[in-house]
N, C-alpha and C positions, 0 to 999 in steps of 0.2 A: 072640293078639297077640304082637309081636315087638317088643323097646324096641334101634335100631339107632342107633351115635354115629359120628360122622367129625369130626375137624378138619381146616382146611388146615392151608398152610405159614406163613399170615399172618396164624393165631391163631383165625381164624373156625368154628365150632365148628356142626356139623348135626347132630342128633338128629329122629329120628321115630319115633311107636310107630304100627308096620304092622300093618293089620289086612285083611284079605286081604277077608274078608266084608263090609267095609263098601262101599257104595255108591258114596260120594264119597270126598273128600280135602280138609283143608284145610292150608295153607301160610303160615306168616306169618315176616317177619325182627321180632325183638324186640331192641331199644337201647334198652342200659342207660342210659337218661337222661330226664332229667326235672325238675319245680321243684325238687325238692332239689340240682340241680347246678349251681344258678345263682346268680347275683350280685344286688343290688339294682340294678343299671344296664341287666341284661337280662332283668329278670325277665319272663316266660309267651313266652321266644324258643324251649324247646321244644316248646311247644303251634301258637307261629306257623310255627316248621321241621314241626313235620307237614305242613300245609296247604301246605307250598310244595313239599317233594317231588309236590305230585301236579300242579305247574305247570312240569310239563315236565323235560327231558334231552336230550343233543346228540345221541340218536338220536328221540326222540317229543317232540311238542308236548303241551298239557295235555287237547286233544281226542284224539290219540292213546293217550294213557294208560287214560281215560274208554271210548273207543271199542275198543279192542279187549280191555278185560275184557270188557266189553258182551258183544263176539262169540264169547267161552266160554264164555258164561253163568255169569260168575262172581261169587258175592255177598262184594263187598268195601269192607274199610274202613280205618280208622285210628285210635286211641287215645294220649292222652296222660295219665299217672297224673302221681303226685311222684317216682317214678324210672323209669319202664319207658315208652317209644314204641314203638307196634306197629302193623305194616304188618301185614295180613292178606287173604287169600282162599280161598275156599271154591271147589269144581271138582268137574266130575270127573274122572274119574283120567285118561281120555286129553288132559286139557288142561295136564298136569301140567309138560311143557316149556314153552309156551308160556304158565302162569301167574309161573312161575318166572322166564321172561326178563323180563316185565313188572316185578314187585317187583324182581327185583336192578337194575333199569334206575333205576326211581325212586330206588332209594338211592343213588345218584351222580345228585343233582337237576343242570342249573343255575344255578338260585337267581339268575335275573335282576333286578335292579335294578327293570326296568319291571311284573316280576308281584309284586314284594317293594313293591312302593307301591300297587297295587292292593289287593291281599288283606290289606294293615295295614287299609286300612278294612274290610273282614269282618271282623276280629277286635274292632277296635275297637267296630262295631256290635255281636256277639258279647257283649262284654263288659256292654257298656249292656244287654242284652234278659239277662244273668245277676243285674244288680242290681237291676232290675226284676221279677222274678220271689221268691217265697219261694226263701228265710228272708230274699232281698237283702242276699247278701254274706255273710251273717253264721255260714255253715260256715266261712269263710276267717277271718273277725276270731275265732271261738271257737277257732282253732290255735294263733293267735299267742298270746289272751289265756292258754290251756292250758300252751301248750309255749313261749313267748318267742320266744325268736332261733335254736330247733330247724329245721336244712333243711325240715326235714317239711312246715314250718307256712308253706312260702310256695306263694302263687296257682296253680296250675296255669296260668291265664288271663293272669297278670299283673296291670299296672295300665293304667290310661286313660295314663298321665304314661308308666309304661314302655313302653308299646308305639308312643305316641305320637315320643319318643323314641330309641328303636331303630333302627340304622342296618342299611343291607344289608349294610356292613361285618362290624359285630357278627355276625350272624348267620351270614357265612358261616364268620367265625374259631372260634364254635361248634361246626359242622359240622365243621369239622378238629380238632378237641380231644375230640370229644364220639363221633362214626360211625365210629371204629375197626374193624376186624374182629375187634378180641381184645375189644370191648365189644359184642359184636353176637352174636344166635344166632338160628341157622334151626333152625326147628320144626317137624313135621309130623306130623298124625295122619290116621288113616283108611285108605284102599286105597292104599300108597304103593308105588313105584318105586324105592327106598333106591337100590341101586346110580347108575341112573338120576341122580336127584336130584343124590346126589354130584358124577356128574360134569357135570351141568348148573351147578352152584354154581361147580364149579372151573372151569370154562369163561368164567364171568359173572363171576364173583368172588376169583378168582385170583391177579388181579394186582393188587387192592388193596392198599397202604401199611399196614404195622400199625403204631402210635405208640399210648402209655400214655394212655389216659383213667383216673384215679384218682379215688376219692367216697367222703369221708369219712364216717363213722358215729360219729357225737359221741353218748355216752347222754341222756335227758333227765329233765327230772322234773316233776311236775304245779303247776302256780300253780292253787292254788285262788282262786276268787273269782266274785262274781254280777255281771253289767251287764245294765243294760236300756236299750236302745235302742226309739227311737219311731220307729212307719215309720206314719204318717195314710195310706197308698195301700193297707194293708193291714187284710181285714176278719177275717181272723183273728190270736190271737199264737202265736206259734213259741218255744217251749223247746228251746234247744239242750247238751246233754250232753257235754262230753268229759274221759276219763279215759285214763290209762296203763293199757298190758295188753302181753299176750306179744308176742315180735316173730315173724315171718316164719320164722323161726331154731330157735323156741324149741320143743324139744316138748309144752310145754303150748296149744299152741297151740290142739289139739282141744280139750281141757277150756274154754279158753274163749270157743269157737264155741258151744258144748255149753251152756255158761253164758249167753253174749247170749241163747240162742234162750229158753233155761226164765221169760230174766227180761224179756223184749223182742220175742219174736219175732212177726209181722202177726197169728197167731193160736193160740189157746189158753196166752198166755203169762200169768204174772203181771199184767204192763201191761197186757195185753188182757183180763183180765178185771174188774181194776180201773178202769179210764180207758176204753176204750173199750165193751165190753158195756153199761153202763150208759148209755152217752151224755155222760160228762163230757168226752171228749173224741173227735175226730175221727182221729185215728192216736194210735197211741204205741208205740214200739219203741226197741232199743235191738241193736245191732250191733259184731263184732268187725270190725278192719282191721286186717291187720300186714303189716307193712315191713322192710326192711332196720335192724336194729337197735332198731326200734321199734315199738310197738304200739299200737291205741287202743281202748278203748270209747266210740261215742257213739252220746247215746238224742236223741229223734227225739221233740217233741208238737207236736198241734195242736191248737188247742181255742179254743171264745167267748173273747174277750177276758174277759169278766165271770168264767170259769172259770178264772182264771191260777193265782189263788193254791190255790183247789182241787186242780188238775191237778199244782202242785210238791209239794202236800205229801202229795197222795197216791204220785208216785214217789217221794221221799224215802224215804216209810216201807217200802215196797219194797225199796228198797238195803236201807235199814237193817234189815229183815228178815231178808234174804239176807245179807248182811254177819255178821251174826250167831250163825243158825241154818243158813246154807248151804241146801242144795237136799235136795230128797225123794228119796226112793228111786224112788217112781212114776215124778217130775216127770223123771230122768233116762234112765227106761226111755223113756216118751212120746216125750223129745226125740229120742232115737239113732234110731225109729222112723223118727219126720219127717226127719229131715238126713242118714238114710240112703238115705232113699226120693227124695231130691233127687238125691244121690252117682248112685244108680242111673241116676234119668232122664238125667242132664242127659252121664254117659258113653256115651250111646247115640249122640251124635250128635258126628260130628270136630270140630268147630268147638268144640264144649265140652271135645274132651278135646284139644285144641291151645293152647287158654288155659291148663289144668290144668298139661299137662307143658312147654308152655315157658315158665309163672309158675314151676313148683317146680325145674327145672332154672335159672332163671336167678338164684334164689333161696338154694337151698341143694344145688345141682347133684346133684339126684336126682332119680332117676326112682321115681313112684309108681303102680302100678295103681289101679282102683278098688278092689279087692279089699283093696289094704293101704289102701286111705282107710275103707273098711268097718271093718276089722280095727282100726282105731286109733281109731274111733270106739267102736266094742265095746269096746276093752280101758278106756276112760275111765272112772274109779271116783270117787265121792262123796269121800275124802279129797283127789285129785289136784285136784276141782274146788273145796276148801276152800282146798286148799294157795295156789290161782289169786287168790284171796278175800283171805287172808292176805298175797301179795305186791302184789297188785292193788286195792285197797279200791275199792268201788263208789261208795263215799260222799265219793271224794276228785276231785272234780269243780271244771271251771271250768264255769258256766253261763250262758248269754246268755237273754236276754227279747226277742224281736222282734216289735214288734206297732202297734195301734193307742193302747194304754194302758203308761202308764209304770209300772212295777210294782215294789215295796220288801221287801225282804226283810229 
């Protein structure tokens, strides 16, 4: 494998790790933006700007878009985080001009008025079928209750009021503040064309306008505290967990991936053999996420309403275990084993490793092999994962209760 980087003259920056042996390709533009970029008056406008770049440009309608991925056979999509929007396609390698012209097209949507009042009501539907669903709502309300008035901690989705609200105006003025080419990176991994590429970008993308999208990174810190919230639609309750952890940034970052999985992970964790092998409850896990400047731990139960107080106090003692006493020497060999063996799988296929290197380049603009994600996961030692413990305390949590029963702590 080959890690090859290009900028234009308009700040737009190409990276792809070429690998000559693989099959496919895949391609995606990643914009740096997201809920953390937003206002309260336009809050989940980058989640509704996804869905509208694929409703058309002044050269394809929103069937042309649709229709001629179609006829590459190309598996494609779109995601929206709290800072990253990502246009992506998967190919193979001879469709590699022609998947390329498609995404650079959609990123100059435009963002007509008449497909911006249609697809508010998908969203707005969207949103009703996210609060209707577990934990209903309550990963968003356990941010704010955590992290206060932290970017982090708002909607991806929005609101019913905000989107309800949101004008085309709005939205396109985002669009010019926010899809710069100095805020934007083309990524690509698998059988690539690098030269090729290049000059396909510079052809499609060339002449875009660079202007400053700037995004603050405020530190935060954890509000501890417990709510319970009643949902009667719901036959089970929901424990929800979140705590401060490493950022995006930070080289502890392994240690505490390392850490989630020993104390949380779907299987052979702590949690799972506590809470779930037994049957007290139906999941329990607990998971790293980090970000730009910030990080989280949050654990995950599900369990009989009549199991509530059960189910907290046996994670409780867990933290508090760990908290403590830290982790095994075994329990850390195990984990590097399994979260290696994911590393491995999951760099087999471009698609996985186009998320990888254009999350860690848009990140902390590096490029990483699998070999150094092995190598760093190896080098993680029992004091580093104290040290995480020591900055990080497991036990300093906000928690929410979502369920059918109102629960006291």
């Amino acid at each position: 494998m080959e890690f090859r980087r290009a900028e234009l003259a308009n700040g737009l920056e190409i990276i792809a790790e070429c690998n000559p042996a693989a099959h496919s390709q895949a391609l995606g533009f990643f914009v740096q933006t997201g809920a953390r970029d937003e206002a309260d008056d336009i809050a989940g406008v980058s989640h509704f700007l996804e869905h509208m770049l694929f409703k058309g440009t002044p050269r394809r309608s929103a069937d042309d878009v649709n229709r001629q991925f179609d006829e590459i056979g190309a598996h494609y999509n779109a995601f929206t985080s709290e800072e990253n929007t990502v246009y992506y396609a998967a190919v193979l390698p001879e469709h590699q001009t022609a998947c390329v012209d498609i995404l650079a097209d959609i990123m100059r949507p435009s963002l007509r008025t008449e497909d911006f009042d249609t697809e508010k009501q998908v969203i707005l539907e969207e949103i009703e079928m996210y609060l209707d669903q577990p934990p209903y709502g309550m990963d968003d309300y356990i941010k704010r209750l955590c992290f206060g008035e932290h970017p982090i901690a708002r909607s991806v989705l929005g609101t019913a009021d905000s989107i309800t609200a949101l004008s085309a105006q709005q939205m396109r003025g985002y669009f010019e503040q926010r899809y710069s080419p100095g805020n934007m990176l083309v990524a690509a991994a698998g059988n690539v064309d690098f030269d090729k590429l290049v000059a396909d970008i510079e052809e499609r993308c060339g002449g875009w306008e660079r202007f400053d999208a700037n995004r603050e990174l405020p530190g935060a810190k954890v509000q501890t505290a417990f709510e319970s919230v009643e949902q009667s639609a719901s036959n089970q309750q929901y424990i929800l967990q979140l705590g401060l952890a490493p950022a995006g940034q930070d080289a502890d970052r392994y240690a505490a991936k390392l850490l989630a999985s020993i104390v949380g992970d779907d299987s052979g964790s702590r949690l799972y053999w506590e809470l779930v092998d037994p049957g007290v409850a139906e999941t329990a896990s607990l998971g790293h996420y980090d970000y730009l400047g910030i990080g989280m731990f949050y654990g995950w139960i599900a369990c009989s309403p009549d199991d509530t107080e059960e189910c907290l106090t046996r994670a409780q003692k867990i933290y508090q275990q760990v908290q403590a006493g830290g982790v095994t020497a075994e329990e850390l060999a195990q984990v590097k084993n399994k979260v290696k063996s994911r590393v491995v799988l999951a760099s087999e296929k471009p698609r996985s490793r186009l998320f990888n290197v254009g999350g860690n380049w848009s990140t902390n603009r590096e490029y990483r092999t699998p070999k150094d994600d092995l190598r760093a996961i190896d080098d993680v030692t029992e004091s580093e994962i104290r040290a995480v413990l020591d900055k990080y305390p497991l036990t300093e949590q906000a928690v929410v209760s979502v369920g059918p029963r109102k629960i006291v702590v």
